[in-house]
Each structure stands twice: as C-alpha cells, then as structure tokens.
Predicted model as a PDB file, atoms N, CA, C, CB and O in Angstrom, pLDDT in the B-factor column:
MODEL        1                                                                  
ATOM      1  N   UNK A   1       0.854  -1.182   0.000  1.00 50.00           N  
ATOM      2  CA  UNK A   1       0.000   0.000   0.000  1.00 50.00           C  
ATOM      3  C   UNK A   1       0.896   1.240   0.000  1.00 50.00           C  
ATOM      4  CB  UNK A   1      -0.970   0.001   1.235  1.00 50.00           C  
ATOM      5  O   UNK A   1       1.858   1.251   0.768  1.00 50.00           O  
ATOM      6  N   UNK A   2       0.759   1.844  -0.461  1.00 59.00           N  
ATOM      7  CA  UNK A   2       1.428   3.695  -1.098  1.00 59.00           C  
ATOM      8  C   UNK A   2       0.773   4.587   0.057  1.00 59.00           C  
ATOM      9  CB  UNK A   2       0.585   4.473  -3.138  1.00 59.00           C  
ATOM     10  O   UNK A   2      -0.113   4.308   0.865  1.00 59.00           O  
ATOM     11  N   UNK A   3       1.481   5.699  -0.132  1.00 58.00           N  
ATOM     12  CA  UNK A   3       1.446   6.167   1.260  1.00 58.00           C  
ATOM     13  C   UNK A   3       0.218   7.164   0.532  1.00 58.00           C  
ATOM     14  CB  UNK A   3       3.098   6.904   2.129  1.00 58.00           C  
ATOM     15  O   UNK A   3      -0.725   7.559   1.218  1.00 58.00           O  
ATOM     16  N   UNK A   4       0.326   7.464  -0.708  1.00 55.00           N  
ATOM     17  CA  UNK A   4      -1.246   8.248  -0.930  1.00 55.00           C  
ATOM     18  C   UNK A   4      -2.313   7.768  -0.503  1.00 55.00           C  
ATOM     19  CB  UNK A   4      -1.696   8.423  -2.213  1.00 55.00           C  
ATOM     20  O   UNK A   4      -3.236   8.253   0.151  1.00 55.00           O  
ATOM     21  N   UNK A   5      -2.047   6.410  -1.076  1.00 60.00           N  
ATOM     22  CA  UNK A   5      -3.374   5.240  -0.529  1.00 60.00           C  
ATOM     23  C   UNK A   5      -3.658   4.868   0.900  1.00 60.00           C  
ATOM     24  CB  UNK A   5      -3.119   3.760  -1.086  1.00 60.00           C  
ATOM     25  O   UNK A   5      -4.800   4.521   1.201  1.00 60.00           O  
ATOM     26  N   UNK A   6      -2.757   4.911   1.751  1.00 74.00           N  
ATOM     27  CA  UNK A   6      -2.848   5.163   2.793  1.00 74.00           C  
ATOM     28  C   UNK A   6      -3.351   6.198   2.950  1.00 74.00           C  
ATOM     29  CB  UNK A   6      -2.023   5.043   3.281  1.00 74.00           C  
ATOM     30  O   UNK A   6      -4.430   5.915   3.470  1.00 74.00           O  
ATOM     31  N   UNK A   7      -3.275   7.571   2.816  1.00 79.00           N  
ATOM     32  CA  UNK A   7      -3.717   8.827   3.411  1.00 79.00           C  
ATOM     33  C   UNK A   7      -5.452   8.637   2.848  1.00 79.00           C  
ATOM     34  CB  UNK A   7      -2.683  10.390   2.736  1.00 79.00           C  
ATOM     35  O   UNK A   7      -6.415   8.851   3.584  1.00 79.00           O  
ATOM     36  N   UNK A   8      -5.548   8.212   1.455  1.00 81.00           N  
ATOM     37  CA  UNK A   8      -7.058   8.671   0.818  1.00 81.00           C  
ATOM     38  C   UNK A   8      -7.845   7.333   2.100  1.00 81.00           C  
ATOM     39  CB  UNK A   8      -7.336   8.235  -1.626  1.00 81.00           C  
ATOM     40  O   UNK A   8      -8.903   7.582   2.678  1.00 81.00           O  
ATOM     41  N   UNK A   9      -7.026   5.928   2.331  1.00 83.00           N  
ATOM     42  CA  UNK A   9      -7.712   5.095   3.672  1.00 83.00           C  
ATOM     43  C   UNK A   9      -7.877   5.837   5.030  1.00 83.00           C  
ATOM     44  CB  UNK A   9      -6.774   3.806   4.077  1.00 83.00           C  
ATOM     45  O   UNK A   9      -8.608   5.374   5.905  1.00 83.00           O  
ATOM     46  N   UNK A  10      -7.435   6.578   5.132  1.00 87.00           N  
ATOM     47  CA  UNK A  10      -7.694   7.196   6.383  1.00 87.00           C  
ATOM     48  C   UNK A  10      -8.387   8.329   6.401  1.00 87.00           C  
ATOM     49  CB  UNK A  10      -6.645   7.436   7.005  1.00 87.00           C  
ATOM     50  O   UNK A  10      -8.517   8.906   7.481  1.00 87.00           O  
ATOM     51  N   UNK A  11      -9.069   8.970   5.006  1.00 89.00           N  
ATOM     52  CA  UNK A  11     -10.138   9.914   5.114  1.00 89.00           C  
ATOM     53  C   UNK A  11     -11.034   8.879   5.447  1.00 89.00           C  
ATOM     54  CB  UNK A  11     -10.510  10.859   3.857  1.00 89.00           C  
ATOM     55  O   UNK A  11     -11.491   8.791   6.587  1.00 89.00           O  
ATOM     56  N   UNK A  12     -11.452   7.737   4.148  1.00 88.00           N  
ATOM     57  CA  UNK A  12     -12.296   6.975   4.151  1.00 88.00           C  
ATOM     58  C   UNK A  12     -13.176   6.817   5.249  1.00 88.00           C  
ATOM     59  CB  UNK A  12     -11.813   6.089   3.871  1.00 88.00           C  
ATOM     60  O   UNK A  12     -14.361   7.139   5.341  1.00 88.00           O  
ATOM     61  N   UNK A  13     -12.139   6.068   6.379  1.00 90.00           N  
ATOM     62  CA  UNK A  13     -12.265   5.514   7.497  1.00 90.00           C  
ATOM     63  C   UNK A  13     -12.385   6.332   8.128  1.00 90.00           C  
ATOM     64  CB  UNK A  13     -11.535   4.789   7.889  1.00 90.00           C  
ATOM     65  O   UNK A  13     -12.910   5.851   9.131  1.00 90.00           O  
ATOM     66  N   UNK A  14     -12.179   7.977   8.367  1.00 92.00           N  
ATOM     67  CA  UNK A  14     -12.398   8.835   9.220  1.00 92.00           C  
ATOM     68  C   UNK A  14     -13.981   9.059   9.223  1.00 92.00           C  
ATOM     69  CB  UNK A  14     -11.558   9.988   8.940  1.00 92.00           C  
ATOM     70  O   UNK A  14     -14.747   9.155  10.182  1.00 92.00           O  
ATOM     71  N   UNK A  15     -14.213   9.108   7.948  1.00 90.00           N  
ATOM     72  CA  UNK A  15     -15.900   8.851   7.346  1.00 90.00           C  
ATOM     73  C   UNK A  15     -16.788   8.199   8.447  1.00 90.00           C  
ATOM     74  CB  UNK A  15     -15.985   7.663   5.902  1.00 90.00           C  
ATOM     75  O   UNK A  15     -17.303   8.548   9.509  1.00 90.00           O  
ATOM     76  N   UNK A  16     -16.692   6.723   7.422  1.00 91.00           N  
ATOM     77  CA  UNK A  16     -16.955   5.715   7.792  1.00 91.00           C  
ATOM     78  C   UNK A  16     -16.828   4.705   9.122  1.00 91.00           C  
ATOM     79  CB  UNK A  16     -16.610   5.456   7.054  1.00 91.00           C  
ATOM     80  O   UNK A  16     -17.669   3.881   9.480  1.00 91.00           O  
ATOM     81  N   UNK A  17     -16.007   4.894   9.524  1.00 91.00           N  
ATOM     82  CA  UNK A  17     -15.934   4.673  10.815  1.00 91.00           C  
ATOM     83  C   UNK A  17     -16.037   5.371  11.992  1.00 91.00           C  
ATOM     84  CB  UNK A  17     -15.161   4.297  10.896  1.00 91.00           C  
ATOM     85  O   UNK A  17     -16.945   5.048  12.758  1.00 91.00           O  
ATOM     86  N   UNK A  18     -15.081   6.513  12.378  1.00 90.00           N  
ATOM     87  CA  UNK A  18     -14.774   7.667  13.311  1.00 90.00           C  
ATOM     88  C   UNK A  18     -16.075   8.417  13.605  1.00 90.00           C  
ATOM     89  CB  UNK A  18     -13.686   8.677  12.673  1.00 90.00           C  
ATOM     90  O   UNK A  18     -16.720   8.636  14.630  1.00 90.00           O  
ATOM     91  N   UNK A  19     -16.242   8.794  12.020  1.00 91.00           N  
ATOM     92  CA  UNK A  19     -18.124   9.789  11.924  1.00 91.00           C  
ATOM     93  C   UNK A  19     -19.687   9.174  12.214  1.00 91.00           C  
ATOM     94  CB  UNK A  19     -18.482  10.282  10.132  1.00 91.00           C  
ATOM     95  O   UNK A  19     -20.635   9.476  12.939  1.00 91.00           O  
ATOM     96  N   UNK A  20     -19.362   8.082  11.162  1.00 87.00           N  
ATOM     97  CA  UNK A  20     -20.248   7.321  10.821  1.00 87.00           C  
ATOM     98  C   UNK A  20     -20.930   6.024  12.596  1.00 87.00           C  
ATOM     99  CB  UNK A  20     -19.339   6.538   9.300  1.00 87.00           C  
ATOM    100  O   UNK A  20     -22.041   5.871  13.104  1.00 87.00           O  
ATOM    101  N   UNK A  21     -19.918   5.589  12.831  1.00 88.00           N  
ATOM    102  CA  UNK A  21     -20.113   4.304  13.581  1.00 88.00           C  
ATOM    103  C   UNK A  21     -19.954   5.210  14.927  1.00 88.00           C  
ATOM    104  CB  UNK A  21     -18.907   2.862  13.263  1.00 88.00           C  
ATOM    105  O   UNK A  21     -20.940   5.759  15.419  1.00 88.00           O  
ATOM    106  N   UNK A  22     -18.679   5.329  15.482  1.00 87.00           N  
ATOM    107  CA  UNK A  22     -17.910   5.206  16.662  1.00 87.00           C  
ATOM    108  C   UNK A  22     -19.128   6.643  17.256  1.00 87.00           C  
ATOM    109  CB  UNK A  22     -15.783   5.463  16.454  1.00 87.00           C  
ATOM    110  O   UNK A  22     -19.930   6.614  18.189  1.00 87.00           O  
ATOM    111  N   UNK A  23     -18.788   7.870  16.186  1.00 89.00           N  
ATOM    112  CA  UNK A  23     -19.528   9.252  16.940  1.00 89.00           C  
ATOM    113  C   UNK A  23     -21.223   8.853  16.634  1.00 89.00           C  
ATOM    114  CB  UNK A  23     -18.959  11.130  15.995  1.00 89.00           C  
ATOM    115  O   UNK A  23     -22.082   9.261  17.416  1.00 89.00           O  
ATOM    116  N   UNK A  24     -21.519   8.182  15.659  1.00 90.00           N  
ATOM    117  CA  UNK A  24     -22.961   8.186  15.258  1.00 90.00           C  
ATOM    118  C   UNK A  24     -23.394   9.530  15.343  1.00 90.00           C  
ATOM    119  CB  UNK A  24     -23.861   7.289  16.112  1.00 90.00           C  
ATOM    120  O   UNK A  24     -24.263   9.863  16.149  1.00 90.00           O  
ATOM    121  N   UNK A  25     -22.667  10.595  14.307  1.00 91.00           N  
ATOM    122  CA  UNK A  25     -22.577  11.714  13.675  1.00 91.00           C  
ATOM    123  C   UNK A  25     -23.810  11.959  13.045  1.00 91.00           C  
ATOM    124  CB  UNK A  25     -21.538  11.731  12.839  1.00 91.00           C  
ATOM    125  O   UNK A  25     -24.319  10.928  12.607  1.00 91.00           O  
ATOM    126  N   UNK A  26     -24.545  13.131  12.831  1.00 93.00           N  
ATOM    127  CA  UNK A  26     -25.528  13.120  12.460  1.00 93.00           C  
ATOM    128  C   UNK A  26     -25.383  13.773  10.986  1.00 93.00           C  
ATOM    129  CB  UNK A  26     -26.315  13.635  13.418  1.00 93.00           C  
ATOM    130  O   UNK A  26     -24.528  14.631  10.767  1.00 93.00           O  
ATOM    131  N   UNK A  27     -26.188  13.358  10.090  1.00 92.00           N  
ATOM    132  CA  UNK A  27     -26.003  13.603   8.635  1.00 92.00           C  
ATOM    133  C   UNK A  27     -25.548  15.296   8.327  1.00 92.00           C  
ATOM    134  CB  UNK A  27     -27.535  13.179   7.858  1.00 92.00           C  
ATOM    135  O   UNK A  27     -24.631  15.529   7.540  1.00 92.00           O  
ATOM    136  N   UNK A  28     -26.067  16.083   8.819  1.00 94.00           N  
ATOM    137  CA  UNK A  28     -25.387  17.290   8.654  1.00 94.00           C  
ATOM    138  C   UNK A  28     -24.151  17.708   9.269  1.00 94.00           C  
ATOM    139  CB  UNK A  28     -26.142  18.112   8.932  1.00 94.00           C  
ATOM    140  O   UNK A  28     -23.714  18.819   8.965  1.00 94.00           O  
ATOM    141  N   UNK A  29     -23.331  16.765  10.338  1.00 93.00           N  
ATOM    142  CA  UNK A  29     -22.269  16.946  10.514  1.00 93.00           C  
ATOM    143  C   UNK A  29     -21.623  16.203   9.694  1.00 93.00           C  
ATOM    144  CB  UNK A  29     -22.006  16.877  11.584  1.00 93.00           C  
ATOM    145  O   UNK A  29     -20.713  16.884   9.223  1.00 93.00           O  
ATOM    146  N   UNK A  30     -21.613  14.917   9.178  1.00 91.00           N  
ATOM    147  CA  UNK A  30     -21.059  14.404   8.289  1.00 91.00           C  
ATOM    148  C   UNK A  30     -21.052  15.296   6.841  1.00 91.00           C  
ATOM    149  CB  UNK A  30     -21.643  13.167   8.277  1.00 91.00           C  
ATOM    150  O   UNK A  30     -19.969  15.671   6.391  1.00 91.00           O  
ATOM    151  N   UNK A  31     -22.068  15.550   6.277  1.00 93.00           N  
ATOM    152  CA  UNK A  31     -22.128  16.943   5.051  1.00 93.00           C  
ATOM    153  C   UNK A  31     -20.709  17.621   5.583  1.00 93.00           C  
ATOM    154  CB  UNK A  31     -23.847  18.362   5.242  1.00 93.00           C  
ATOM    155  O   UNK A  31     -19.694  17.540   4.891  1.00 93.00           O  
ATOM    156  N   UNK A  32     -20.717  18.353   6.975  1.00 94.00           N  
ATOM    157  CA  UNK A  32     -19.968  19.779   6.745  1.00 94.00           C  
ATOM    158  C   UNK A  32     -18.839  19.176   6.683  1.00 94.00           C  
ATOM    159  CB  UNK A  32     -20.021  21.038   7.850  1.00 94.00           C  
ATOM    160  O   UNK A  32     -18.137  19.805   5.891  1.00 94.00           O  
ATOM    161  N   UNK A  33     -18.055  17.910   7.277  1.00 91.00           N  
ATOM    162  CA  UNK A  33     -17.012  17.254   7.378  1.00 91.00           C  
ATOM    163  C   UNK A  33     -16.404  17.225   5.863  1.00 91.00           C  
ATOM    164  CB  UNK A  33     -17.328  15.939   8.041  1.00 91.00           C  
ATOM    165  O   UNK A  33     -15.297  17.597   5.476  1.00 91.00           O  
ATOM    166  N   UNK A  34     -17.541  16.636   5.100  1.00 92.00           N  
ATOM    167  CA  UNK A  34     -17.260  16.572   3.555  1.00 92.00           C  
ATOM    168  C   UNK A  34     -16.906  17.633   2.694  1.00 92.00           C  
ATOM    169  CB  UNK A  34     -18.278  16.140   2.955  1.00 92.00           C  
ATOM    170  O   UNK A  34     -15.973  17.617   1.891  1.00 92.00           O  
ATOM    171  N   UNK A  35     -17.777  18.649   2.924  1.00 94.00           N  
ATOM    172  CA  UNK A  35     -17.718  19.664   2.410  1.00 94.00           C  
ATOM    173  C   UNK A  35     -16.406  20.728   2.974  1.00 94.00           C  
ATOM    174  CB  UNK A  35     -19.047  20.077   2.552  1.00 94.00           C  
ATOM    175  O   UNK A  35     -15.772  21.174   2.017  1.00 94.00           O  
ATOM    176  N   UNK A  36     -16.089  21.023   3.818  1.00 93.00           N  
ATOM    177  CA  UNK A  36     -14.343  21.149   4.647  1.00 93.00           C  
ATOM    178  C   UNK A  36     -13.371  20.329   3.915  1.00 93.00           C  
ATOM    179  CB  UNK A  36     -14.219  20.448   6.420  1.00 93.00           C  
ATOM    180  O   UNK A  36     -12.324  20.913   3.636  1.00 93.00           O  
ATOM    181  N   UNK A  37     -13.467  19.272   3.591  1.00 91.00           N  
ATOM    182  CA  UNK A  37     -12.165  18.206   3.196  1.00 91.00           C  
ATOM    183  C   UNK A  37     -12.182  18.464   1.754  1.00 91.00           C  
ATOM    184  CB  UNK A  37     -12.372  16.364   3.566  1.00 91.00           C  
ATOM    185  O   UNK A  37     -11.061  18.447   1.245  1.00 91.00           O  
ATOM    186  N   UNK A  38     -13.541  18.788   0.658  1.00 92.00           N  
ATOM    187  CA  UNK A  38     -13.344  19.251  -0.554  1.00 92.00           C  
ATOM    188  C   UNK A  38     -12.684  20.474  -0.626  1.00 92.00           C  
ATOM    189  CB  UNK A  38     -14.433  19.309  -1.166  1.00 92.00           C  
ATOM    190  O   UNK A  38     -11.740  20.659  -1.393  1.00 92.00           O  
ATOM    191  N   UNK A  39     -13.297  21.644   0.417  1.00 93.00           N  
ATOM    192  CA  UNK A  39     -12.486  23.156  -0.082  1.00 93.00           C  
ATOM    193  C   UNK A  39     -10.769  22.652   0.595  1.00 93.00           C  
ATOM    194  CB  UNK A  39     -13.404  25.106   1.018  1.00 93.00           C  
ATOM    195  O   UNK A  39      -9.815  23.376   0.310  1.00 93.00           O  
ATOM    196  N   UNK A  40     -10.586  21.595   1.327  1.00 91.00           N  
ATOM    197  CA  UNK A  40      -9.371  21.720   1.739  1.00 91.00           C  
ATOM    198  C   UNK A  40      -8.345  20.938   0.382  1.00 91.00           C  
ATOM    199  CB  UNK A  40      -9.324  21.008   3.336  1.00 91.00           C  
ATOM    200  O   UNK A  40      -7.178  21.281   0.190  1.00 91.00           O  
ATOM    201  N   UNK A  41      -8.756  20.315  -0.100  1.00 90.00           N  
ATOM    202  CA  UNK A  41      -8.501  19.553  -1.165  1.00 90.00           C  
ATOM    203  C   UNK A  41      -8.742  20.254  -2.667  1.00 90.00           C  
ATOM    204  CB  UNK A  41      -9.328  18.370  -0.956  1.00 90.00           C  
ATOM    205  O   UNK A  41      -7.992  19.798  -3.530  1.00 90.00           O  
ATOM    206  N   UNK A  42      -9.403  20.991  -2.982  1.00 92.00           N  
ATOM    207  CA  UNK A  42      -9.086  21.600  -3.918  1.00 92.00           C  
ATOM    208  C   UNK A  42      -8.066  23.289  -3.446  1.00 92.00           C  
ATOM    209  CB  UNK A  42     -10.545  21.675  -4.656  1.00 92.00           C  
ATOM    210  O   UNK A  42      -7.571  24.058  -4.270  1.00 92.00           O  
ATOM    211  N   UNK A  43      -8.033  23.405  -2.229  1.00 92.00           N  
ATOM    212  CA  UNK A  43      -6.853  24.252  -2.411  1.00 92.00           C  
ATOM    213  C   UNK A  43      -5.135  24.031  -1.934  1.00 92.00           C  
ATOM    214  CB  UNK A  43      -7.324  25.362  -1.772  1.00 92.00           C  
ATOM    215  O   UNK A  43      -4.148  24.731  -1.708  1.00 92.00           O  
ATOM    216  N   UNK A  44      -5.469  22.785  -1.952  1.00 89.00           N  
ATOM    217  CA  UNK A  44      -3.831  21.753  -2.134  1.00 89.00           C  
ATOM    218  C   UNK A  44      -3.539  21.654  -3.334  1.00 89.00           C  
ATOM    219  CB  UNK A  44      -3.769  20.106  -1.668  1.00 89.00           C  
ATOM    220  O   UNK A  44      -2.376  21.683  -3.734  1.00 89.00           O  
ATOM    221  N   UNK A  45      -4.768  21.493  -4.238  1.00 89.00           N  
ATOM    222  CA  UNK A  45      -4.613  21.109  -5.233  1.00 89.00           C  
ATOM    223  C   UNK A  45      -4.005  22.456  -6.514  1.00 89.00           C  
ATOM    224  CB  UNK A  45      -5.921  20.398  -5.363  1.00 89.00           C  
ATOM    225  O   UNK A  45      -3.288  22.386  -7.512  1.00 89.00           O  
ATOM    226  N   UNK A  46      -4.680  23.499  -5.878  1.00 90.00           N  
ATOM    227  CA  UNK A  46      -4.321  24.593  -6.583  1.00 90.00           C  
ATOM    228  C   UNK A  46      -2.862  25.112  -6.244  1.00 90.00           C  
ATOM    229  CB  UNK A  46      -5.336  25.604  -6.346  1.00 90.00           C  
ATOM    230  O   UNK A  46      -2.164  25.758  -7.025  1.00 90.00           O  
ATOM    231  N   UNK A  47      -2.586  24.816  -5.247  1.00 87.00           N  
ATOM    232  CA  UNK A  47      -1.509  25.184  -4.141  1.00 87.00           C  
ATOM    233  C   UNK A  47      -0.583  24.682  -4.511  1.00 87.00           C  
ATOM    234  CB  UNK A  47      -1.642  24.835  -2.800  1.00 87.00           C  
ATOM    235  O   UNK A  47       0.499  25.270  -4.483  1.00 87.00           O  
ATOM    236  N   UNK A  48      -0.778  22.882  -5.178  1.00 84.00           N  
ATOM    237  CA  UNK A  48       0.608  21.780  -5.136  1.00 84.00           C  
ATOM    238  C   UNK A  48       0.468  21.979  -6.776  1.00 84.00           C  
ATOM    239  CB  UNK A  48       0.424  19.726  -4.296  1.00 84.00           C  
ATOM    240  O   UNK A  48       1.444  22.409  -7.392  1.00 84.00           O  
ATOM    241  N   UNK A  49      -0.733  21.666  -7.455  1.00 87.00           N  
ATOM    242  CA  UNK A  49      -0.817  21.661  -9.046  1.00 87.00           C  
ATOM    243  C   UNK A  49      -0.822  20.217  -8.915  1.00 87.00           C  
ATOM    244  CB  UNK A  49       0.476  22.427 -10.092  1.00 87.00           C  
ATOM    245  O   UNK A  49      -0.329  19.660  -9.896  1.00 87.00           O  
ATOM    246  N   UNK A  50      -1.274  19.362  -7.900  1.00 85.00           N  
ATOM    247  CA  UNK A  50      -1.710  17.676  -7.779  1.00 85.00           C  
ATOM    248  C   UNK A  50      -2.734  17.677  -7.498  1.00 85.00           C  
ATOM    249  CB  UNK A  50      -1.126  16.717  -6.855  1.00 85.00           C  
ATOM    250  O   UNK A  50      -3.124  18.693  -6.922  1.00 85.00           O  
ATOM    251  N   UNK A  51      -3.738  16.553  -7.743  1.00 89.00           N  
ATOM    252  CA  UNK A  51      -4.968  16.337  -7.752  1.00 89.00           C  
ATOM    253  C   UNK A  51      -4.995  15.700  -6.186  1.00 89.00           C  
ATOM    254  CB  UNK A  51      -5.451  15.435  -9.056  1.00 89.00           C  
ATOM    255  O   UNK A  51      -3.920  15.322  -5.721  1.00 89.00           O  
ATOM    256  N   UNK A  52      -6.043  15.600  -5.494  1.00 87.00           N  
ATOM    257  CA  UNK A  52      -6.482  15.157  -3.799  1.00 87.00           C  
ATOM    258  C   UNK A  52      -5.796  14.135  -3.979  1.00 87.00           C  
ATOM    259  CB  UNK A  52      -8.158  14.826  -3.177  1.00 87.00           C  
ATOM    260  O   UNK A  52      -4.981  14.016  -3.064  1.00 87.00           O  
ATOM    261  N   UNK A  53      -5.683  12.728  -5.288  1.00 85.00           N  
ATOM    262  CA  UNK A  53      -5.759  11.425  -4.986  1.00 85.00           C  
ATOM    263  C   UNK A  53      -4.151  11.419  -4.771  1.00 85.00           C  
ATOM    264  CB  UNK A  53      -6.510  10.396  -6.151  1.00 85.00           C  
ATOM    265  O   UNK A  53      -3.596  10.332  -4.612  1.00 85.00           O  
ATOM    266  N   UNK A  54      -3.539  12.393  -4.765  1.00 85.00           N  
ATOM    267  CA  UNK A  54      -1.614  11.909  -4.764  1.00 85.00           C  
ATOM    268  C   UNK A  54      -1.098  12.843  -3.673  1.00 85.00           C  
ATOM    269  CB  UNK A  54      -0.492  12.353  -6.547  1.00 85.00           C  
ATOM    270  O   UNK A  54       0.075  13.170  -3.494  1.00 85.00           O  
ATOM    271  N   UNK A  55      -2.069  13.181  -3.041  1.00 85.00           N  
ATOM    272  CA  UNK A  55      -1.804  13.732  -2.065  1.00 85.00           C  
ATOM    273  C   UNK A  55      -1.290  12.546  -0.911  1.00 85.00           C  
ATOM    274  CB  UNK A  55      -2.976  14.572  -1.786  1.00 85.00           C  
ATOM    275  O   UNK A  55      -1.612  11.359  -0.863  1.00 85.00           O  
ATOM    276  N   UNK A  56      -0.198  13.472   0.166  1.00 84.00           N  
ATOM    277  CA  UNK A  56       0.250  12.595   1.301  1.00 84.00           C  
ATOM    278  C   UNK A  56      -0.017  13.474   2.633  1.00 84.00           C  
ATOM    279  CB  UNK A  56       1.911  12.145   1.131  1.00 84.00           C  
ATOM    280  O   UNK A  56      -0.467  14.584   2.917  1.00 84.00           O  
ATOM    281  N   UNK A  57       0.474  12.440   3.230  1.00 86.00           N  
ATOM    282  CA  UNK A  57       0.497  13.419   5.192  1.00 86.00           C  
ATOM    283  C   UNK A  57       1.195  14.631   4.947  1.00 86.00           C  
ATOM    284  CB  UNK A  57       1.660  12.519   6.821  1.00 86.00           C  
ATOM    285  O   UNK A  57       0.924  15.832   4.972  1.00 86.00           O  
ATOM    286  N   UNK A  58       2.277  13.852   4.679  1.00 85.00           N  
ATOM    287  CA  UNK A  58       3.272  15.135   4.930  1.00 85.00           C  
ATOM    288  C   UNK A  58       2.870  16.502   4.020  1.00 85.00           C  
ATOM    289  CB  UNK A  58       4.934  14.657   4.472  1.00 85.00           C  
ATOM    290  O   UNK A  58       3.221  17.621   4.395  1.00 85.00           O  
ATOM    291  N   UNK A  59       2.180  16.309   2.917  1.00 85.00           N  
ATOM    292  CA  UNK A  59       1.623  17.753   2.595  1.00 85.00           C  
ATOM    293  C   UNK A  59       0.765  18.509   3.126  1.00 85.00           C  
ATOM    294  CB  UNK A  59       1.182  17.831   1.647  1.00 85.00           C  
ATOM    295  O   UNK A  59       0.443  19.605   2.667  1.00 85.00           O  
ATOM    296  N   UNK A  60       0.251  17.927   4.282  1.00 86.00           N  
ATOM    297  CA  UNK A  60      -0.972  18.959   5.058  1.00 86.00           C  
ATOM    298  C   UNK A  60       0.144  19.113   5.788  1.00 86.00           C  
ATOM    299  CB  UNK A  60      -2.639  18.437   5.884  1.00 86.00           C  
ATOM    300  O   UNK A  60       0.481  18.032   6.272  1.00 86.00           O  
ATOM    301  N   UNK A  61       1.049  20.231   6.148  1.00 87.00           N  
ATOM    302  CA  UNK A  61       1.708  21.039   6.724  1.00 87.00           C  
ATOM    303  C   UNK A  61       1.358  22.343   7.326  1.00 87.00           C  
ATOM    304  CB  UNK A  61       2.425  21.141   6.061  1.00 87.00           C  
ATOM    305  O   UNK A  61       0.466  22.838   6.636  1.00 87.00           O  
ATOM    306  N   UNK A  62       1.635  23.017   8.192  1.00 88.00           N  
ATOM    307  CA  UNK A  62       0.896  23.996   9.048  1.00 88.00           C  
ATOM    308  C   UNK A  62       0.878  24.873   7.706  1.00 88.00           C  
ATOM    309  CB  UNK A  62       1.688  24.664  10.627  1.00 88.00           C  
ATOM    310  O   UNK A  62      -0.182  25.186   7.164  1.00 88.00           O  
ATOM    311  N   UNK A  63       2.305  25.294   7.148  1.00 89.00           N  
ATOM    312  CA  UNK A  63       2.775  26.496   6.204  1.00 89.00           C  
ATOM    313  C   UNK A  63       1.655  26.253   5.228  1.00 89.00           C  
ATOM    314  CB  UNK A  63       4.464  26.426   5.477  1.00 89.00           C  
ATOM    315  O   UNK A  63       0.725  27.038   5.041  1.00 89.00           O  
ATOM    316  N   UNK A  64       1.916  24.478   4.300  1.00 88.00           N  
ATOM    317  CA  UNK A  64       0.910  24.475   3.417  1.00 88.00           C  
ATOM    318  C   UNK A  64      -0.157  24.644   3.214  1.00 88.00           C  
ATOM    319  CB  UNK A  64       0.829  23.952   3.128  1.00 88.00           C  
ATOM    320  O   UNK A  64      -0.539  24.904   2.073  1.00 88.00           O  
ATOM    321  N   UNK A  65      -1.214  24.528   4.524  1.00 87.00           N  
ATOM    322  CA  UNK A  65      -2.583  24.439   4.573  1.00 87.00           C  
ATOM    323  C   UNK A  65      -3.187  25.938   5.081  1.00 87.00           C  
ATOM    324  CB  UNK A  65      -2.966  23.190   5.552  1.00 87.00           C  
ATOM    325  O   UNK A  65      -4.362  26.288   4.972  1.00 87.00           O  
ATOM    326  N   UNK A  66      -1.847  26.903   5.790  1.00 88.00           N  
ATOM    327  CA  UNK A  66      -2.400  28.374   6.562  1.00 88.00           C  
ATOM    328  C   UNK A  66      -1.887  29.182   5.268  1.00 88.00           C  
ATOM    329  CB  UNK A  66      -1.519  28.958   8.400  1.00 88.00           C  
ATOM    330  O   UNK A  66      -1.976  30.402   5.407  1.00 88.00           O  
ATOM    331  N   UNK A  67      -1.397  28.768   4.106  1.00 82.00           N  
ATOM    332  CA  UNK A  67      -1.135  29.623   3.041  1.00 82.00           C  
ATOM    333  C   UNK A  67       0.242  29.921   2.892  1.00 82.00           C  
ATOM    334  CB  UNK A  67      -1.841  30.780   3.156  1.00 82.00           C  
ATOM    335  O   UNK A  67       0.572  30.017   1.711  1.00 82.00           O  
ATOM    336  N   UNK A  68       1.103  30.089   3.672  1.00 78.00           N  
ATOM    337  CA  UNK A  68       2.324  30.403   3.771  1.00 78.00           C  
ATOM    338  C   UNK A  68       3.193  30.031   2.616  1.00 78.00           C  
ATOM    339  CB  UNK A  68       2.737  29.911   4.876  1.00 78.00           C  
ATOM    340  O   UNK A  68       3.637  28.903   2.401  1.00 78.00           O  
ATOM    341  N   UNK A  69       3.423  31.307   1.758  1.00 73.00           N  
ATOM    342  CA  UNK A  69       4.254  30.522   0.797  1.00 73.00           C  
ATOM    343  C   UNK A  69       5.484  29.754   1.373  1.00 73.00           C  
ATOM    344  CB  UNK A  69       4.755  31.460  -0.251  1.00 73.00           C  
ATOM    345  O   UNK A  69       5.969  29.943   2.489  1.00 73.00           O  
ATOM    346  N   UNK A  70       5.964  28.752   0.329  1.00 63.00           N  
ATOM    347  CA  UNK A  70       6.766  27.708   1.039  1.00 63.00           C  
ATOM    348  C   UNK A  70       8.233  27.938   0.330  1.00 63.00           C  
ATOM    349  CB  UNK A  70       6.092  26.053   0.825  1.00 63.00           C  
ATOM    350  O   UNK A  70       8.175  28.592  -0.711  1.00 63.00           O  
ATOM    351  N   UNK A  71       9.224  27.603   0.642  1.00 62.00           N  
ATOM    352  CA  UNK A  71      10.530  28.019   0.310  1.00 62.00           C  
ATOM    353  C   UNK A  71      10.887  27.651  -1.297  1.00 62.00           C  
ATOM    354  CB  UNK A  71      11.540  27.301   1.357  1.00 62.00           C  
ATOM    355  O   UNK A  71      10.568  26.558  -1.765  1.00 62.00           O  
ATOM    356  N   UNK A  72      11.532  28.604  -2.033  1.00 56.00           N  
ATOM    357  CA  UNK A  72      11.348  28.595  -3.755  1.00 56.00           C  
ATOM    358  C   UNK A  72      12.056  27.869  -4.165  1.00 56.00           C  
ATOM    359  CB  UNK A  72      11.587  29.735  -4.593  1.00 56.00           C  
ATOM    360  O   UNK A  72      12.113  27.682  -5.381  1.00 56.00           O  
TER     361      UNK A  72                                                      
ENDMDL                                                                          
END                                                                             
C-alpha cells in the first residue's frame, strides 16, 4: 500500500468509521465534514498543481494548509 493510498484510507475511514459508527454523527455533521475536506482539497490542489488522490500526510503542513508561501 502507497502512502497516498494510505492517506485517501484514512479519510475513508475517518468517514466511515470515526463519523459514521464510533460518533454516530448526524447527517449534517457528516455533510460539513465533507464539504471542509473538498475546499481543503481543492486548495492543495491549486496550491501543489496535484490532484487530492496523490496527495500525502506530509503535505498537510501547518505552512501548506495556513497559506504560507513555502521556500522557492
């Protein structure tokens, strides 16, 4: 398993399990969860010029994700 694939398994499961089962989250908290992880994911994406699915851990970084340009 690839460490992207790892990271996109551990939204999954943050879902599905964490939201879904363990909190028994209620459908509009699950929505806003979703809807947070898309605007966070399309502005990695604009940010890195990679699509969500090749994304890793190590790119949600404080600098990367609070905007901070990152060293040239």
């Amino acid at each position: 398993m690839t460490t992207s694939s790892c990271f996109s398994s551990l939204v999954q499961c943050f879902f599905t399990q964490h939201l879904c089962e363990h909190k028994q989250s209620a459908r509009k908290t699950v929505t806003a969860y979703r809807d947070t992880f898309r605007l966070l994911f399309t502005f990695m994406q604009d940010r890195t010029g990679h699509p969500p699915s090749d994304l890793v851990i190590s790119d949600l970084d404080a600098p990367a994700v609070s905007g901070v340009p990152g060293p040239p």
